[in-house]
KOLFI-465967 format. One line per field, with one value per residue (C-alpha): residue in one letter; x, y, z; residue number from 0. Coordinates in steps of 0.5 Angstrom, whole numbers. Example, Ala and Ser with C-alpha at 12.3 -4.5 7.8 and 13.67 -1.06 7.14 Angstrom:
2
type	(A S)
c1	(25 27)
c2	(-9 -2)
c3	(16 14)
seq	(0 1)
This chain:
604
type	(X X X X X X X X X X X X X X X X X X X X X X X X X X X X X X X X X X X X X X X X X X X X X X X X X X X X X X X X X X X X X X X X X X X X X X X X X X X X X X X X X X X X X X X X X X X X X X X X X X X X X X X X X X X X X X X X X X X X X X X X X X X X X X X X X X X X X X X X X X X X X X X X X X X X X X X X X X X X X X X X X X X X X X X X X X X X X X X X X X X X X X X X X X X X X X X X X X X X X X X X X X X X X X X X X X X X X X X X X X X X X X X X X X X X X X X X X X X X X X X X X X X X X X X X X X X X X X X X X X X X X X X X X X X X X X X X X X X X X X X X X X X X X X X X X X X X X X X X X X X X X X X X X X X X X X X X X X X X X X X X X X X X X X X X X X X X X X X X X X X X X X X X X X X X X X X X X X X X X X X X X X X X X X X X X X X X X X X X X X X X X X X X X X X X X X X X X X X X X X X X X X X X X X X X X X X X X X X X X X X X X X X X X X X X X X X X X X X X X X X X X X X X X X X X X X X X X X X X X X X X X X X X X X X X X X X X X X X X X X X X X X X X X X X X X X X X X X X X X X X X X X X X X X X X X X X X X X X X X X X X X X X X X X X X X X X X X X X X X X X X X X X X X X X X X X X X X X X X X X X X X X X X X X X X X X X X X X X X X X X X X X X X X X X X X X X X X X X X X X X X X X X X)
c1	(186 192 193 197 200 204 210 215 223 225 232 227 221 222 229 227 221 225 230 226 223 230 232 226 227 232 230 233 230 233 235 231 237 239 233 234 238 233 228 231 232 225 224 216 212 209 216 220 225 227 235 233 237 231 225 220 214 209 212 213 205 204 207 205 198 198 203 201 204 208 212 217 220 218 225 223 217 214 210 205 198 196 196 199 205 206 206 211 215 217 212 206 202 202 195 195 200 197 192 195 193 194 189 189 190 186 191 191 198 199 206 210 210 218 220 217 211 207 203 198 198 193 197 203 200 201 208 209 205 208 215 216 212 217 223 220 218 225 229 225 226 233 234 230 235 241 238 236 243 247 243 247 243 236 236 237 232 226 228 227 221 218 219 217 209 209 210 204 209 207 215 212 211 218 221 216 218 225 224 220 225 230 226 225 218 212 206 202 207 207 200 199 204 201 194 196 201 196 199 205 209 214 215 216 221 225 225 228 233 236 237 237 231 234 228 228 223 222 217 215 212 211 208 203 199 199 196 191 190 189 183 179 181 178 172 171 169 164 161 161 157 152 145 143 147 151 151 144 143 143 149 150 157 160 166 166 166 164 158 156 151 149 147 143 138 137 137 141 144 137 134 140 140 139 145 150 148 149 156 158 156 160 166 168 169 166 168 162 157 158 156 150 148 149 146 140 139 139 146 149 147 150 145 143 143 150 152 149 153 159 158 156 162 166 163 163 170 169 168 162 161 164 158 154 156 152 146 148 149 142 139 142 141 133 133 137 145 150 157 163 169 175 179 186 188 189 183 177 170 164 157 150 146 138 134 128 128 128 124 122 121 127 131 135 130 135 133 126 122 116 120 115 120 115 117 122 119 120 127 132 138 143 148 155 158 167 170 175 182 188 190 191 188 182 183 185 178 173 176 174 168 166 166 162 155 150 149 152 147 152 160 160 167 167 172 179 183 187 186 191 186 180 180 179 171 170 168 171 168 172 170 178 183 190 192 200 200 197 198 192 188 181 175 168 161 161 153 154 155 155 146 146 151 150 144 146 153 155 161 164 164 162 167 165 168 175 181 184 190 191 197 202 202 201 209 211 211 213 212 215 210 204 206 206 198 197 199 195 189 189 187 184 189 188 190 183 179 185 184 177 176 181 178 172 175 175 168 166 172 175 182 186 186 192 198 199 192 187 181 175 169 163 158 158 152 151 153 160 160 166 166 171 171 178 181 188 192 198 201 200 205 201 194 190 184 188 192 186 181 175 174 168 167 169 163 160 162 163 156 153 157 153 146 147 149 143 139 141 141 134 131 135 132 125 125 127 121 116 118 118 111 108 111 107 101 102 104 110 118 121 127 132 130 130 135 134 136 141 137 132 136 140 133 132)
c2	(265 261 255 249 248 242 242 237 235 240 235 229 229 237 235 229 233 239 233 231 237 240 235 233 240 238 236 229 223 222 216 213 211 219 218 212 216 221 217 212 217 220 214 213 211 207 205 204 199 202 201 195 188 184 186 191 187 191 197 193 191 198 201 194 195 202 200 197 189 193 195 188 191 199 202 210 213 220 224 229 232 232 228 235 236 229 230 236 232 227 222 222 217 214 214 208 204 199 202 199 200 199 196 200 207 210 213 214 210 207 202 201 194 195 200 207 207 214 216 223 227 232 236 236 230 226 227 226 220 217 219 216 210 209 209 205 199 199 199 193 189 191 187 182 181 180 176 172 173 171 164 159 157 160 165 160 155 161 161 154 153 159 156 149 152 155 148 146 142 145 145 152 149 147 154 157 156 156 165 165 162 166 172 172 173 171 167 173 178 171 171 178 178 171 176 182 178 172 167 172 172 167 171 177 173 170 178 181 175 177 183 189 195 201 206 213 218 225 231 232 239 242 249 252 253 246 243 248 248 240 241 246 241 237 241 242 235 235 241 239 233 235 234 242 248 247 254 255 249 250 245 240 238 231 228 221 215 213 207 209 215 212 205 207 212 208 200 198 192 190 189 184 181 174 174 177 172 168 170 169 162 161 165 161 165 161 168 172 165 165 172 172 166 169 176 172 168 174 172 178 185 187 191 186 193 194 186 188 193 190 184 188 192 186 182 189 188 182 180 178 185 189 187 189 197 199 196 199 206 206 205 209 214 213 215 222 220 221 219 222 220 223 223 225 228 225 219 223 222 226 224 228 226 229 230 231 225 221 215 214 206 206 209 206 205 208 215 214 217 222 227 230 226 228 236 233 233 240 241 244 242 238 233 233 228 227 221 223 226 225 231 238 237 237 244 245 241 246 252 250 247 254 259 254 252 255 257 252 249 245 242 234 231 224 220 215 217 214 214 215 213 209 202 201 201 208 214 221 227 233 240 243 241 243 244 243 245 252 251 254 252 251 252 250 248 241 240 232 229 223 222 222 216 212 209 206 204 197 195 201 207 214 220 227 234 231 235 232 234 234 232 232 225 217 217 222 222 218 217 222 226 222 222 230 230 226 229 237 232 232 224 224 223 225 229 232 236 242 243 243 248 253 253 254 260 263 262 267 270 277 273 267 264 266 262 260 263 260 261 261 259 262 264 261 261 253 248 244 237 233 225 221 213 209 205 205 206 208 206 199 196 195 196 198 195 195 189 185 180 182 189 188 190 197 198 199 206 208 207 209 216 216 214 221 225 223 224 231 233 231 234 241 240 238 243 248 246 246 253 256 252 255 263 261 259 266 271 272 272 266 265 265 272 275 272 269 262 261 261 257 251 252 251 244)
c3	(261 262 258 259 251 249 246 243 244 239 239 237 233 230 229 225 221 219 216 211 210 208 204 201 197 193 185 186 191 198 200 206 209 210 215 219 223 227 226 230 235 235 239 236 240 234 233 239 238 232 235 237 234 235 229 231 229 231 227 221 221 221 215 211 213 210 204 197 197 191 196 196 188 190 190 189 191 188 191 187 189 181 175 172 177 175 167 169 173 167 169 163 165 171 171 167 171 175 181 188 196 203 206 211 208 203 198 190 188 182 180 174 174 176 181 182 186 185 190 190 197 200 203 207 213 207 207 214 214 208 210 216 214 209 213 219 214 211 217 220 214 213 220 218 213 217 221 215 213 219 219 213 207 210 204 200 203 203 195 195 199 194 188 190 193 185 184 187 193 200 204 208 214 217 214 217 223 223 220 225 230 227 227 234 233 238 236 236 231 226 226 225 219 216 217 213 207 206 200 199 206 203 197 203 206 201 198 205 206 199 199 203 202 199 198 195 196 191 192 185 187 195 195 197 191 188 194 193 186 187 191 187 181 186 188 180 179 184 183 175 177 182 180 182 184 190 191 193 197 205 207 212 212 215 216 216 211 205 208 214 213 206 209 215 210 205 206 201 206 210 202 201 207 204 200 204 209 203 203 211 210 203 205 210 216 222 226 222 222 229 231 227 231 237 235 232 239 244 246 245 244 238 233 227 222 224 223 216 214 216 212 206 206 206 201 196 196 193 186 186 191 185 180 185 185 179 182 188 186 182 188 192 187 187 195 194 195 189 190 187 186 187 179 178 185 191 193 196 194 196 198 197 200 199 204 200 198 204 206 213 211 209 214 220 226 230 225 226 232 233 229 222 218 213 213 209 202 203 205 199 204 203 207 204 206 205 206 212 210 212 217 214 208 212 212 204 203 209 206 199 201 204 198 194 198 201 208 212 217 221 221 224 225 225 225 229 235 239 246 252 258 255 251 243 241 247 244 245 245 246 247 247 241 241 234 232 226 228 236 237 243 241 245 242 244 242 240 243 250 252 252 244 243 249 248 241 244 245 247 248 253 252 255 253 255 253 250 244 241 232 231 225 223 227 227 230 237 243 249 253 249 250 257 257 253 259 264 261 260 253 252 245 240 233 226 223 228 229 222 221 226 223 216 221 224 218 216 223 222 218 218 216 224 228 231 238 240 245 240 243 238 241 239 231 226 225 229 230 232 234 235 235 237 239 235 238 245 243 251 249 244 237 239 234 230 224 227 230 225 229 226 226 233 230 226 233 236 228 227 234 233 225 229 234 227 223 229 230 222 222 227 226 219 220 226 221 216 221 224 216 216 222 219 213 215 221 215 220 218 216 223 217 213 220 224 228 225 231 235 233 232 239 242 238)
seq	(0 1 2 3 4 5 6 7 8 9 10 11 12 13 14 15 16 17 18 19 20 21 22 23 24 25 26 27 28 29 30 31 32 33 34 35 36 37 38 39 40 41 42 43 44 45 46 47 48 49 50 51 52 53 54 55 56 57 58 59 60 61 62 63 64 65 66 67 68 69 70 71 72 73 74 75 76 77 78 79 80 81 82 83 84 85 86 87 88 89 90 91 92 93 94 95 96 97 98 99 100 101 102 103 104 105 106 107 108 109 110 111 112 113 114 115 116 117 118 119 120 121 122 123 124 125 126 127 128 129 130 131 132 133 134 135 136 137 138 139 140 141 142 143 144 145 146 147 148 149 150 151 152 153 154 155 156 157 158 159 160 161 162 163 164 165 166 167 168 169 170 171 172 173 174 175 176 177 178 179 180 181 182 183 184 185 186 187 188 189 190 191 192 193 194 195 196 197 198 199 200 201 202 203 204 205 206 207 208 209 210 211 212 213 214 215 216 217 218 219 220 221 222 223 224 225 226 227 228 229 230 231 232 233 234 235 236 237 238 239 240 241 242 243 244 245 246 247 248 249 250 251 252 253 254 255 256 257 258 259 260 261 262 263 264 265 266 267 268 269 270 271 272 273 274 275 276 277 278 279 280 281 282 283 284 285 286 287 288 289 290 291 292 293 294 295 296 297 298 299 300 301 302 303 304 305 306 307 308 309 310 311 312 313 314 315 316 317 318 319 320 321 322 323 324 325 326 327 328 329 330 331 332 333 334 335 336 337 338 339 340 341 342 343 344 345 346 347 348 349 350 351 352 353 354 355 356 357 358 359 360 361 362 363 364 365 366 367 368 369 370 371 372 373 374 375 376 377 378 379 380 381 382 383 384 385 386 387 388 389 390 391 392 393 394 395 396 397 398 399 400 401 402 403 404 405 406 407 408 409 410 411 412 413 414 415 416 417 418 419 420 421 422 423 424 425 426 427 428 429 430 431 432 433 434 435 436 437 438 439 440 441 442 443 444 445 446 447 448 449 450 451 452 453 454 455 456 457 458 459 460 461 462 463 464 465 466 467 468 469 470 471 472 473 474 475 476 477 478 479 480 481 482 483 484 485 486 487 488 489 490 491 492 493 494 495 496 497 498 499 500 501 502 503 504 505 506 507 508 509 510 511 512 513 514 515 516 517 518 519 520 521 522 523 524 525 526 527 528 529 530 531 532 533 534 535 536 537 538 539 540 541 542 543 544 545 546 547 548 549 550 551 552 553 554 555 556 557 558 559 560 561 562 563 564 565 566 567 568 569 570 571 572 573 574 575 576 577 578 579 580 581 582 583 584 585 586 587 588 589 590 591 592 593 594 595 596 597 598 599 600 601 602 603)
């Protein structure tokens, strides 16, 4: 079969990848400015007018969304999978240095209160996602400061505006508008900044009007090895933790996030209801009053359970929500799921959920239909549910994953992506990934299509039988490259499923996977699910749900895809016990003990 593969500028974005690669293997750290060259002439589609005068807002948004506020005093930033690379690299204690974070990406990094951030990486996508971010961020406020600087005394007038607002007079608004003027910013790239920096945003721009960003980055340890060896120290927690041998339990692996799967079994916000409306009223936020106005008068056909678990995770970050995660973990222990925070690596936590312990009164209506839900009690099979990592640690994670459960009864990915053809809220359903980090082509039998999501869809559309493509990291393409996906028909853009699908590979396989191969994935033992929902549209300048107030809309296709996974690990779970029943009661085989479990679940 031919196949269409793309491949990319080696005189651009490859030249930029192997620049930081080579320098970041010496024992010094690297100056952020050696990089600024190729990276500007990467021309990133995230980036675009990075060798432009005027400053790229858009950019800027970005990588401060996924930066920790620290950023402003940060001046070295040091890169390591584990507290131990970190205590053999001269930095002892970083663990009890100040725990900080991104709103927008999850990531373990603590700062020393002066300037060097430690930031815990997964595998080399963190090095591809951090590295860019950093020199993006540093050349849009290094413009930013020669516009400041060109224009007399406004350094001078920030610093002044700043210490008269700690002061309690309030002289903000008309210097606001003259670095806005300066800045050459459009209203909506003002707002998105005031947004995202809140009460701080003159301490920003007073910091880059005097003086420039000189940032530094350090590879404490690269090898292979330790990011493996990071991952069973992570999977050593887990497994210590567990409240049964993992090993023995039948396995349902999902992807997703830490709230989604856990919210709709077991109730937890639907028993809140009347403080966290409590919180939508007291918090201020007329657009969240106003939704719910309008999803209680049948105006508009947004899902009142999906209302409740947005504003649940919005009020857990609060610190009356935070008082509240004890009683909440107690609870949702008692209806089978044990979380498991990651510690000493890389920031990933595990959920497991029981399936035995399920309770049908409370689990989403979506969930319950005519399926004998109370087959379940027999059940020893087990979701475990990862928070979704970052690129190629997914990989690293499945193929530890896979030596120490038992039989893996399905593998569902859900998770982000950008779209080349659809609009942010659809959701993607590919059948084809091409992977970058391996250039494999893979073929799958995606156990979904558009009728298991549709109907509990809102505001998006469903598009299946999709090719996704995995890249190495959000930065790293451009147009022109987005423009070649588009043409090969590759219309999902995303960063987990070509690894995942390649520790795949090794479950059914007699070999590591291959490089450079069209791998067909037929037939497999368990199922692969892959769903992905738009939250960017990278053709369009700045389009993504981080940028947007209304992330609320997001929860919509996150939850509509987590409906059509739950469904599907229910029915195939109480498929099971119900056959291993009806074998009892005949004195036939279990399906299972006689092989013919696959096919057994294929008819489900």
């Amino acid at each position: 079969m031919r196949r269409t593969v793309p491949k990319r500028d080696l005189t651009q974005v490859t030249l930029y990848m192997r620049t930081y690669y080579s320098l970041l293997r010496t024992t010094d750290a690297v100056q952020i400015r050696t990089l600024e060259e190729t990276h500007i002439a990467m021309k990133s589609s995230l980036h675009p007018n990075a060798d432009g005068v005027e400053p790229d807002m858009s950019a800027f948004v970005y990588a401060s969304l996924r930066l920790p506020k620290c950023i402003l005093d940060v001046q070295k930033v040091v890169l390591g999978q584990s507290q131990e690379v970190f205590r053999r690299r001269d930095y002892p204690d970083v663990e009890s240095w100040e725990a900080v974070s991104g709103p927008a990406r999850r990531r373990r990094m603590f700062y020393d209160g002066h300037e060097t951030l430690a930031v815990y990486i997964a595998s080399i996508s963190d090095i591809d996602d951090i590295v860019p971010m950093l020199t993006a961020f540093q050349i849009e406020w290094n413009k930013m400061h020669t516009l400041i600087g060109i224009q007399a005394g406004l350094a001078e007038r920030l610093r002044s505006c700043v210490e008269s607002e700690s002061s309690g007079q309030n002289r903000s608004d008309e210097i606001c508008e003259e670095v806005q003027r300066v800045l050459q910013l459009a209203p909506d790239d003002w707002e998105r900044l005031q947004t995202i920096w809140g009460d701080d945003l003159l301490e920003l721009l007073q910091n880059i009007g005097e003086q420039r960003k000189r940032m530094s980055v350090m590879l404490l340890a690269g090898s292979y090895v330790e990011y493996l060896q990071a991952t069973q120290k992570w999977w050593d927690r887990v497994n210590e933790r567990a409240p049964f041998d993992l090993s023995k339990r039948p396995t349902y692996f999902v992807s997703s996030n830490t709230h989604s799967l856990s919210n709709m079994i077991t109730g937890f916000a639907q028993g809140q209801e009347s403080r966290l409306m409590d919180y939508v009223v007291s918090s201020a936020d007329p657009e969240l009053c106003e939704e719910a106005d309008r999803i209680r008068r049948g105006k508009v056909p947004s899902n009142w359970s999906n209302f409740l678990y947005y504003t649940l995770k919005k009020y857990m970050q609060t610190q009356e929500g935070r008082d509240l995660l004890e009683e909440r973990n107690a609870y949702e222990a008692e209806h089978g799921v044990m979380r498991i925070p990651s510690q000493h690596t890389f920031d990933l936590e595990v959920q497991i959920i029981d399936l035995s312990k399920l309770d049908r009164a409370h689990l989403d209506p979506r969930l319950v239909d005519d399926l004998p839900l109370d087959r379940l009690i027999d059940t020893d099979a087990i979701i475990l549910n990862i928070d979704y990592p970052l690129g190629f640690a997914a990989y690293h994670l499945l193929s530890r994953i896979a030596v120490n459960v038992g039989e893996l009864r399905g593998a569902y990915v859900l998770g982000k992506a950008a779209t080349l053809s659809g609009r942010i809220g659809d959701v993607l359903i590919p059948n084809v990934v091409y992977d970058e980090h391996s250039s494999n082509t893979y073929l799958f039998n995606n156990v979904f299509t558009a009728r298991h999501v549709a109907p509990y869809l809102v505001y998006g559309d469903v598009l299946d039988n999709q090719r996704a493509i995995s890249v190495h990291g959000t930065f790293l393409q451009n147009r022109a490259y987005m423009e070649m996906f588009f043409r090969l028909g590759y219309t999902d853009v995303e960063m987990e499923s070509g690894p995942y699908l390649s520790a795949l590979y090794e479950f059914i396989r007699p070999r590591r996977y291959p490089q450079d191969e069209l791998v067909n994935l037929y037939p497999v033992p368990f199922e692969i699910g892959v769903l992905h929902y738009a939250s960017d549209t990278p053709m369009s300048k700045g389009r993504n749900l981080g940028t947007h107030n209304l992330s609320y809309y997001g929860m919509d296709p996150a939850y509509a895809t987590t409906v059509a996974v739950l469904r599907r690990i229910l029915a195939l779970e109480t498929a099971q016990q119900t056959a291993m029943a009806q074998q009892t009661a005949t004195g036939q085989q279990h399906p299972v003990a006689s092989g013919k479990g696959t096919a057994q679940r294929a008819r489900v």
